[in-house]
N, C-alpha and C positions, 0 to 999 in steps of 0.2 A: 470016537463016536461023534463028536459033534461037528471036526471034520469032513467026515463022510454025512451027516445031512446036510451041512454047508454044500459038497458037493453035487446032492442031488437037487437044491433047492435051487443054485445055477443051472442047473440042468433043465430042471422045470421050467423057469424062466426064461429058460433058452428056448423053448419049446412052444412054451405062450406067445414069442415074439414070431416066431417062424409061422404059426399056425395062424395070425393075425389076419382077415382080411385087410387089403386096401382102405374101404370105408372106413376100417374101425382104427388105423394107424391116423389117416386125417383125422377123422372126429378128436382123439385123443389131443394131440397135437394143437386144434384149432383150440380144443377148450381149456389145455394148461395156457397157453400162449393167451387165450383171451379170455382169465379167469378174474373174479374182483383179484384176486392174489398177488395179481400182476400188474395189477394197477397203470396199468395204460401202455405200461415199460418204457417210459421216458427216459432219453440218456441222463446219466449220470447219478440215475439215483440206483439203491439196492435190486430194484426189480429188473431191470433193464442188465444187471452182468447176471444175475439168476436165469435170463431168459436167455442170453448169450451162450452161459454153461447148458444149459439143456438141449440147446440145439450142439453143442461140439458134442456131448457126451451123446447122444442120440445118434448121429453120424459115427461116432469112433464103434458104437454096435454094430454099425452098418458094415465096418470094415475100412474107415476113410482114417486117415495118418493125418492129424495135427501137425499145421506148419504154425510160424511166427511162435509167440509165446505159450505151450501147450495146445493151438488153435486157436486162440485170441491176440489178432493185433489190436494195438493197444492206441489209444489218437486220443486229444481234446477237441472239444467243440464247443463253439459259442452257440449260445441259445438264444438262437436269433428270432424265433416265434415269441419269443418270451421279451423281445427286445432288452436285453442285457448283456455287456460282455463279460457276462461269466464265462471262463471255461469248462467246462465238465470233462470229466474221462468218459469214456465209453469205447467198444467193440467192433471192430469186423472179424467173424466166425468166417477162421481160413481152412477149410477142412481138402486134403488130396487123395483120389484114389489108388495111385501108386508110388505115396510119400514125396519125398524132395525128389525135384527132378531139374537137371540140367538148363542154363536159361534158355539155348538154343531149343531144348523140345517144345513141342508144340503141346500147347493144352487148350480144353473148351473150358470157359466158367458159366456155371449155372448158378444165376443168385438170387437172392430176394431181401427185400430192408425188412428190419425185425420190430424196429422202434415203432412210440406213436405216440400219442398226446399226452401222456399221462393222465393230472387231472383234468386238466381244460383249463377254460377260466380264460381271462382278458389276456390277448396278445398269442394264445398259442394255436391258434390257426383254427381252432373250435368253430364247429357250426351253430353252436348254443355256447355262448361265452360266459352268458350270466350263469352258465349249470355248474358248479366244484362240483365234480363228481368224474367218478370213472369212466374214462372212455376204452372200453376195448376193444375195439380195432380188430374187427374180427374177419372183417376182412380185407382191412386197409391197418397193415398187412399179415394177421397170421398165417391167411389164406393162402399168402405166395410161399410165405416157407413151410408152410406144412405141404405146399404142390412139389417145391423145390428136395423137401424131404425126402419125400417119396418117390421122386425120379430119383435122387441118387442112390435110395434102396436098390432101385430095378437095374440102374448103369449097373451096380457092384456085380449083380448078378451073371452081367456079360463084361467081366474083367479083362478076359482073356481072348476080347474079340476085336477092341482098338490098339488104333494106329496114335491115338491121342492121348493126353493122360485126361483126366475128369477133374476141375480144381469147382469145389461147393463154398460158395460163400453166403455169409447173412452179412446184411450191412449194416450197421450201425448210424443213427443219425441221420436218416433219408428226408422227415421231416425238416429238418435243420438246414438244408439246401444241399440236398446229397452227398454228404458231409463224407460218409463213410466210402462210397464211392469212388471220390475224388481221391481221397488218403489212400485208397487200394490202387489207383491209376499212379500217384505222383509218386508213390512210395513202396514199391509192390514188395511182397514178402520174398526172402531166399526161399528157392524151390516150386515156386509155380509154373517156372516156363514160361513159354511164349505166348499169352493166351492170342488165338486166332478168331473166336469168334465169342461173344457173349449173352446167353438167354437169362431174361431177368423176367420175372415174375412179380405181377403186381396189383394186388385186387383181384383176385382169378374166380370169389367165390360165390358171386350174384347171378348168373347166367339166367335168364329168363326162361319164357315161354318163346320169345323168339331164335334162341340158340344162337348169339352172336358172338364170337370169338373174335375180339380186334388184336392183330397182331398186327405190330410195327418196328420197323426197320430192314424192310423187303429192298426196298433200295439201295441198302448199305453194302450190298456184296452181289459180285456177276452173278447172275441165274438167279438171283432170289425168289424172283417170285417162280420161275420155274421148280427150283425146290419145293416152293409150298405145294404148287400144283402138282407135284410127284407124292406126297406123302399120303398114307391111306388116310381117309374122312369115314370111318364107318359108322360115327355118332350122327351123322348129317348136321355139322353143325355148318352155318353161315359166316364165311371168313371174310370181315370187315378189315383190307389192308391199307397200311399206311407204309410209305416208301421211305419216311424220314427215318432218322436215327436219333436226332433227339426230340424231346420231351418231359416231363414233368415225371421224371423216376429216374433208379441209378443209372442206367443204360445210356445216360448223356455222356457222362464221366467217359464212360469206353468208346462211344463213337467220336467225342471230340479230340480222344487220342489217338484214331484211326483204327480201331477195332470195328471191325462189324457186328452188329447186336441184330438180336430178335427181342421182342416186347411182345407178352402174352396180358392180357387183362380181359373182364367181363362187364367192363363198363360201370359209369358212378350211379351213385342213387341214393336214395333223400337220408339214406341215414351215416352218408358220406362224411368223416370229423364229426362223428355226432356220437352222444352215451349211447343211443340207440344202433351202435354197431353193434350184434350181439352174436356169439356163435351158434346159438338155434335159427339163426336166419340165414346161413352159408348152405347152398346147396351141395352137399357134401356128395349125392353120387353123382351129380355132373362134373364137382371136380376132380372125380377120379378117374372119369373119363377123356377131361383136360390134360390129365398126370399121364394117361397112357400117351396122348398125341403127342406130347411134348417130347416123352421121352421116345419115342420112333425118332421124332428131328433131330434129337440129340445125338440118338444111336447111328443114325446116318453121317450124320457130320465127323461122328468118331470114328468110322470106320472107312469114310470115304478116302479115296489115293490123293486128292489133292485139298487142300483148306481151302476155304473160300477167299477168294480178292477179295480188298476192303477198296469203295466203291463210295466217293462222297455225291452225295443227292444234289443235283441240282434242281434251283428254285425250289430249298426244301419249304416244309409247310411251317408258318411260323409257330414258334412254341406257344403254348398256352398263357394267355395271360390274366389278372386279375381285372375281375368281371368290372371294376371298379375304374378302369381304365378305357380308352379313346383309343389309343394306340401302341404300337410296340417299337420297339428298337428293330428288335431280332437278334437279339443277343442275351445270353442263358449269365445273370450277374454271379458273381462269389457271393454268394449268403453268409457262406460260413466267416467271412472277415467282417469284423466289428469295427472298426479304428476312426481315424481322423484323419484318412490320408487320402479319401477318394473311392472310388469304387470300382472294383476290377471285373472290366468281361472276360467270363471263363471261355464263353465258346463266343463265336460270332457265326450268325446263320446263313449258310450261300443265298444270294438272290434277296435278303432281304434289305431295310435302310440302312442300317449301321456298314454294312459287306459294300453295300453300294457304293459308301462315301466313303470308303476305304481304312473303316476299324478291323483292328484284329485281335484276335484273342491275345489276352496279357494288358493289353490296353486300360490303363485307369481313367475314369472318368470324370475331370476335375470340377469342369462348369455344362450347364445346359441352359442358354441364351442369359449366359453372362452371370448368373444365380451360383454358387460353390454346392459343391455335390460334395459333402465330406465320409457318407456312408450310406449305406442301404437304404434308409429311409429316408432320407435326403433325393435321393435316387427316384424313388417311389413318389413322393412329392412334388418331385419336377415332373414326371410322368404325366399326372394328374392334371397338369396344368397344360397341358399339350393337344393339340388339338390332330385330327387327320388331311394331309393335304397339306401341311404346314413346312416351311423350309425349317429346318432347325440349326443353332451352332453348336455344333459341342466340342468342346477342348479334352480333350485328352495327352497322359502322358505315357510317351512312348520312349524308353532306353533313356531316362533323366531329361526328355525334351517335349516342351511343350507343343504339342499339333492341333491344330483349329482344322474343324470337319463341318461339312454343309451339309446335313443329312435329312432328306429330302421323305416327309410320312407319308 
């Protein structure tokens, strides 16, 4: 007897989830992910692999096959908002829709970072430092993996219609200097395949009155922008494109490995790194409407006869920098290393100073006008002190040899 109501009480539940609308799957999602409960989900602590298991086990109803350690690869990171070289453990959610797959097959990743400030407070990136208090991050970012969710609800749906497999990830540590990103690029999981293109999702959930969808990385693969301009707009929204590939989210990690990426976002606004990120203020039916477009480009990509070229942008746009700054190098630094050894460009940007004067990615950077650069903040300091229009020297080591560069702001 108690058997058989076990079984129909799955039953039930199985029924609830099916019968769910869209809106009511996001809402859910946005407000466990951005709940006091969850306390901001900061790596390393309890709430952040709690947030991790909800999203694998959400996905494995969907029908998606945990790769790496039951769906969670597993990484440390230093808490570099936090300026310390703690390491923590924390998460990238590897979820696949047709389990482990050959390396040669091709796959698309669809992903979003899960992490965010936890409590705030001095050093962690907070827009009110003096607040201890819960940031929830409602939509920087539950909003992208509750977006992310739910296209991969809809992919499962047409399982039997690609030529691709579908690999779903959440990343762990995106605050941390795309921490979890990187470890998915450098270190990829058995069974994901080839990925050929990557949609990351990021801040999706403020969409105004003006209906501005900025998507970027149009440049990063032949036809890009002709793909967008094929895809239906029946929402009329207003597609603000950017050609680059990287930028201030995971989607650097993949374009700086020669992956082509797309970047969905709904633009910042005032309660950006702030307590006042709250999920009654996410526009929840326009990002369901976000959720259907997104998942159209997906479903196109998946079923299309050829993968997209990857395609490096020239004279990309330079990355974002802290407001607090003069100028940039053009180069995306390692956040995630702490040490005493210098500081390494992860990527270096085509067309900008650093590219010009001939740095390359891998390159550490030991002195800037003669000053020792021994870490990130050292990095940041010499920054600071720099002017625009300025000849610069920067030494760097390159294969255990010191190289002096004249790079021109």
């Amino acid at each position: 007897m108690i058997r058989l109501t076990l079984v129909f009480l799955l039953l039930a539940l199985g029924l609830n989830a099916q019968i769910e609308t869209p809106h009511q799957r996001l809402s859910r999602t946005l407000h466990h992910l951005a709940s006091e409960h969850m306390q901001g989900r900061f790596p390393g602590t309890r709430q952040d692999t709690l947030a991790a298991e909800y999203i694998r086990n959400t996905l494995l109803e969907y029908g998606y096959h945990p790769l790496a350690n039951e769906g969670l690869q597993s990484f440390y990171t230093a808490l570099v908002r936090a300026q310390s070289s703690e390491q923590v453990p924390t998460f990238n959610v590897v979820m696949s829709l047709y389990g482990p797959v050959d390396s040669l097959a091709e796959s698309i990743v669809i992903g979003a970072h899960y992490d965010h400030l936890g409590m705030g407070g001095q050093g962690s990136g907070s827009k009110k430092p003096n607040e201890h208090t819960v940031h929830y991050g409602a939509d920087d970012n539950a909003s992208g993996v509750a977006g992310v969710m739910e296209v991969a609800r809809m992919l499962a749906v047409h399982k039997n219609d690609f030529r691709r497999n579908i690999v779903v990830a959440a990343f762990g540590a995106e605050e941390q200097g795309i921490a979890g990103a990187k470890e998915f690029v450098r270190n990829p999981v058995s069974g994901i395949g080839k990925p050929v293109i990557m949609f990351n999702l990021d801040m999706i959930g403020r969409m105004d009155s003006t209906a501005v969808l900025h998507i970027g990385g149009v440049g990063t693969f032949e036809g890009g922008d002709n793909f967008i301009d094929s895809l239906p707009n029946p929402h009329n929204f207003r597609l603000a494109r950017s050609k680059d590939g990287y930028g201030p989210s995971d989607h650097a990690a993949f374009y700086g490995s020669g992956i082509p990426v797309l970047y969905f976002n709904t633009g910042v606004h005032t309660d950006y790194h702030s307590p006042t990120d709250h999920a009654d203020k996410i526009n929840i039916a326009q990002m369901s409407q976000i959720c259907d477009y997104i998942f159209t480009a997906v479903y196109r990509m998946a079923i299309a006869d050829q993968a997209p070229t990857f395609r490096k942008v020239d004279n990309a746009e330079a990355p974002p920098r802290p407001a607090a700054f003069n100028v940039s190098l053009g180069i995306i630094p390692d956040f995630s290393a702490i040490d005493s050894t210098g500081l390494r460009a992860d990527f270096v940007t085509d067309g900008r100073p650093a590219e010009k004067a001939g740095m390359k990615a891998g390159d550490v950077i030991k002195y800037i006008n003669g000053k020792e650069v021994f870490n990130v903040y050292d990095y940041m300091e010499r920054l600071g002190e720099l002017e625009a229009g300025e000849l610069v020297e920067v030494k760097v080591l390159r294969n255990n040899e010191l190289i002096t560069l004249m790079i021109q702001l």
